[in-house]
N, C-alpha and C positions, 0 to 999 in steps of 0.2 A: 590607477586611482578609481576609485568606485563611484559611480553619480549616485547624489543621493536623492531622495525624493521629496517634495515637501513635507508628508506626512512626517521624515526624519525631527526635521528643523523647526518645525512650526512653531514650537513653547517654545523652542530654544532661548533663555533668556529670559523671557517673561517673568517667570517668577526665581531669581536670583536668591533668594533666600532657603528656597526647596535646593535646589543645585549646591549651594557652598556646605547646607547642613549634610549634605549627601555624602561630598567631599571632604568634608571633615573628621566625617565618622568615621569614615575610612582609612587617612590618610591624616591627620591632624594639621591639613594644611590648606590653604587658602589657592584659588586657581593660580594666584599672579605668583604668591610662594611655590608653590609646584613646577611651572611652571621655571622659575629662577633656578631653583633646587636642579632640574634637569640638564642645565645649562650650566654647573659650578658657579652658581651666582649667590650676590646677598643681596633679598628680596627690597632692601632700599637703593641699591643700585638698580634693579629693575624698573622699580616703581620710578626713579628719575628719566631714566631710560624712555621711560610711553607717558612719561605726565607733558601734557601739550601739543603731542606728535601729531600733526595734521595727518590724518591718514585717507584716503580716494580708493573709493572701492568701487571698483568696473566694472560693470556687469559683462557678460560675454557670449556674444548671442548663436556663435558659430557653432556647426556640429547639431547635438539635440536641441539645443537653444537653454532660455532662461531656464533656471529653476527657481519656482514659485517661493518667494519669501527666504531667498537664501542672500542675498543682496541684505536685506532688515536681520539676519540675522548676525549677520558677520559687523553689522553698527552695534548692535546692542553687543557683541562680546567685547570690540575693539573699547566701547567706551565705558565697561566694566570695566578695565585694566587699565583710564585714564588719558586714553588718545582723544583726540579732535578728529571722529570719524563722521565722514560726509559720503552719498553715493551720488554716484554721477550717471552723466548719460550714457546707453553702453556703448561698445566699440570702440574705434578712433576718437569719435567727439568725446567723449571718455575721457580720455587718455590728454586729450586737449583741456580738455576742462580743469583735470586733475593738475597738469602743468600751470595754465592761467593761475588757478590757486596757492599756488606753490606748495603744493601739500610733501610733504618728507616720506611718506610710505605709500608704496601703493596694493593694494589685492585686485586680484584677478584668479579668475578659474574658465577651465576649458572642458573639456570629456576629459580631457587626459590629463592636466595637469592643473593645479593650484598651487601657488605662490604668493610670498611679498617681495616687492623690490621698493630698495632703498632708493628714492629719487634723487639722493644728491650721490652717491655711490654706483650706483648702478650696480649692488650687491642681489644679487637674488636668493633668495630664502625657501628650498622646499618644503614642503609639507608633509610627504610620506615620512621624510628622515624627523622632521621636527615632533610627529606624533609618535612617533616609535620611542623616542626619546623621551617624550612625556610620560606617557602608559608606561612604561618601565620605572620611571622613576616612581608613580603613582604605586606601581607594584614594592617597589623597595619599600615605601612608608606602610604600605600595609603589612608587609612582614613584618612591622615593625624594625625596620631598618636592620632587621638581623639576616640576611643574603649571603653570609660566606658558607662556601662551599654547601650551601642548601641548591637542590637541585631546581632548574625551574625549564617548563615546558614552552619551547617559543613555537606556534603553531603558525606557517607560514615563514618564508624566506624573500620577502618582496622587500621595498624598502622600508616599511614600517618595522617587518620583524626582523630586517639585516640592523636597523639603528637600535631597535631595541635589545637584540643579542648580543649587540657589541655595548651599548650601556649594563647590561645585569651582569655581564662578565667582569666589568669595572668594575662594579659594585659588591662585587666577589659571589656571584653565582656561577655552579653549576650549568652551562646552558647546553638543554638538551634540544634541537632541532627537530621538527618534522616540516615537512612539505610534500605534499603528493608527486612534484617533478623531484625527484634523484638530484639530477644536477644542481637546482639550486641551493638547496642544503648542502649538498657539498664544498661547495662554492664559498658559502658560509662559514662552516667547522676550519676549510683550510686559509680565513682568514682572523680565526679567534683558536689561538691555541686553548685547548685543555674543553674545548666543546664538543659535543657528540652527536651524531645523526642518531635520531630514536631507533632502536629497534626490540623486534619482541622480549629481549633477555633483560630489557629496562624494567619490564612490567608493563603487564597491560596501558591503553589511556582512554580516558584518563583516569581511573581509578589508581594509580601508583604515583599521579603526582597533587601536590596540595599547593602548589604555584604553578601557574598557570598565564601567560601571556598569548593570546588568540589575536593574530595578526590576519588571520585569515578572512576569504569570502565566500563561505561557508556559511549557509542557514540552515540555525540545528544540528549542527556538530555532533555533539554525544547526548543520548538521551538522560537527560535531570538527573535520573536516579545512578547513573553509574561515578557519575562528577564526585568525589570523598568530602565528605561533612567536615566542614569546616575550612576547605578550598580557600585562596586566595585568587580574584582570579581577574586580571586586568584586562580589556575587552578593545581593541581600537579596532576590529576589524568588522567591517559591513557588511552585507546585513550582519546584523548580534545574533549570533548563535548559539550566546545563554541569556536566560532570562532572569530576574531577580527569583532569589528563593531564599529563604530561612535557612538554608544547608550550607550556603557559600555565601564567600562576600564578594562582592561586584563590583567594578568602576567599569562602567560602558556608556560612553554618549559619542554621540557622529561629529562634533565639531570644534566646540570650544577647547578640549586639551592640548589639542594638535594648533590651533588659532594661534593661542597663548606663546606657546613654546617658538611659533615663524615668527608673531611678530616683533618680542625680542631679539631673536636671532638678526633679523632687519635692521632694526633701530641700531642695535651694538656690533653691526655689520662681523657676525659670529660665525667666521668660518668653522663648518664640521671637521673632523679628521678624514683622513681618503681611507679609514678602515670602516666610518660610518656609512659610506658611499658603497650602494650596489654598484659593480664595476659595467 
C-alpha cells in the first residue's frame, strides 16, 4: 500500500460536482454506479446497500502516524455514497467508541494496510483488491464497454493490478502484464489463462498500446509524448505517473474509487474469487 500524503487528499470531496463531471465524461457513470458495475451489481441495490450504514472511521496512529485530513476525507466520500459516517477517537478508544455506537462498518488504515470491516460479520474488505477492480472497470466504460479481445496494458502485478487483470479478462480483454520483478507477472499470466508477460515483440510501451491500466508506484513512467493520442488510460496507482493532457483520457484520483468499490464490498459482505486474491 502506498501512504499518501495530504497534499494527495486535501480537495478530495470538496467540490463533488468537479469529480462526478470528471467521472462522467469519461465513464458515463456515477461513483456509487461504478462502483456497483465493478462488483456485478445494480446501482439500486447498492445504493440500499450504504443508505443508513453507520460507518466509524479510526484514525490509526502506529507506524508514520496520522495523515493529515485523511480521516475528513474518507467522511466526505463515505457520505457521498449515503452512509452515516462519524470519526472517532484514534486507536483502541476508537474501536471502543465505534462499538458503543454500534456503527455497521468500520475503516481503518495502517502504513501497510487499509480496510473495511463489517461489524456485525466480521467480514474484512481490502483495498488494493477493491481498487483494482474499480479502475478496471472505470477502464471498461471508457472503452466504451467494447474490451473484447482489445489488448490492454496492466502495468504492475501487486494487488491492485492482480484484481484488475483478473477483472479486464472478464470483461473480455487481452491482458497484457508488465512488472519490473519477473516473478510476479508471472505469477499473474499463470493464473489468467490467455494473458501475456509484455515483451519487446508486443511493441514498444507505451506507444503500441491505447488501453492502458498503471497499477504501478512509478513517478513519471513514460514521457507525455511517447503515450498514443487518444490513449485510454486508467490510473490507480501512486504517485500518478501521467498527468492530464489533451492527447489521452485519464481516470486518476488517490482515494474515492477504491473507497467506493470496499465499502460495498463490506456492507454486502462480497467475498472476491481466490483468483482476485495475490497468493
Amino acid at each position: 500500500m502506498t501512504r499518501l500524503v495530504p497534499k494527495d487528499i486535501a480537495k478530495l470531496g470538496l467540490n463533488w460536482s468537479n469529480f462526478d463531471r470528471s467521472l462522467f465524461n469519461l465513464t458515463g457513470q456515477s461513483l456509487l454506479s461504478l462502483a456497483a458495475q465493478a462488483l456485478d451489481l445494480k446501482t439500486d441495490l447498492a445504493q440500499q446497500a450504504l443508505a443508513n450504514k453507520s460507518l466509524a472511521i479510526v484514525p490509526n496512529s502506529s507506524g508514520e502516524g496520522l495523515i493529515e485530513g485523511f480521516s475528513e476525507a474518507l467522511k466526505r466520500i463515505a457520505q457521498r455514497l449515503g452512509c452515516q459516517a462519524f470519526i472517532t477517537a484514534p486507536d483502541a478508544l476508537g474501536l471502543k467508541q465505534a462499538q458503543s455506537r454500534q456503527a455497521d462498518l468500520l475503516l481503518t488504515s495502517d502504513d501497510h494496510d487499509y480496510h473495511c470491516l463489517n461489524l456485525k460479520s466480521s467480514y474484512k474488505a481490502p483495498n488494493g483488491q477493491a481498487t483494482g477492480l474499480g479502475f478496471a472497470q472505470a477502464l471498461f466504460f471508457m472503452a466504451q464497454a467494447h474490451l473484447q479481445k482489445q489488448r490492454v496494458l496492466v502495468i504492475g502485478a501487486g494487488p491492485v493490478g492482480w484484481a484488475a487483470a483478473q477483472r479486464l479478462s472478464r470483461l473480455g480483454a487481452q491482458v497484457i502484464v508488465h512488472d519490473l520483478i519477473a516473478q510476479k507477472a508471472q505469477a499473474l499470466i499463470q493464473s489468467l489463462p490467455g494473458a501475456q508477460i509484455y515483451s519487446q515483440d508486443l511493441g514498444p510501451i507505451p506507444n503500441s498500446f491505447s488501453l492502458i491500466l498503471d497499477a504501478s508506484s512509478s513517478k513519471q513512467l513514460f514521457p507525455p509524448e511517447l503515450i498514443p493520442l487518444g490513449a485510454n488510460i486508467s490510473a490507480p496507482g501512486m504517485p500518478f505517473s501521467f498527468r492530464p493532457s489533451q492527447g489521452y483520457r485519464l481516470w486518476a484520483e488517490p482515494l474515492a474509487t477504491g473507497t467506493a468499490v470496499m465499502l460495498l464490498m463490506a456492507a454486502l459482505n462480497l467475498e472476491l474469487s481466490p483468483t482476485e486474491l495475490t497468493p
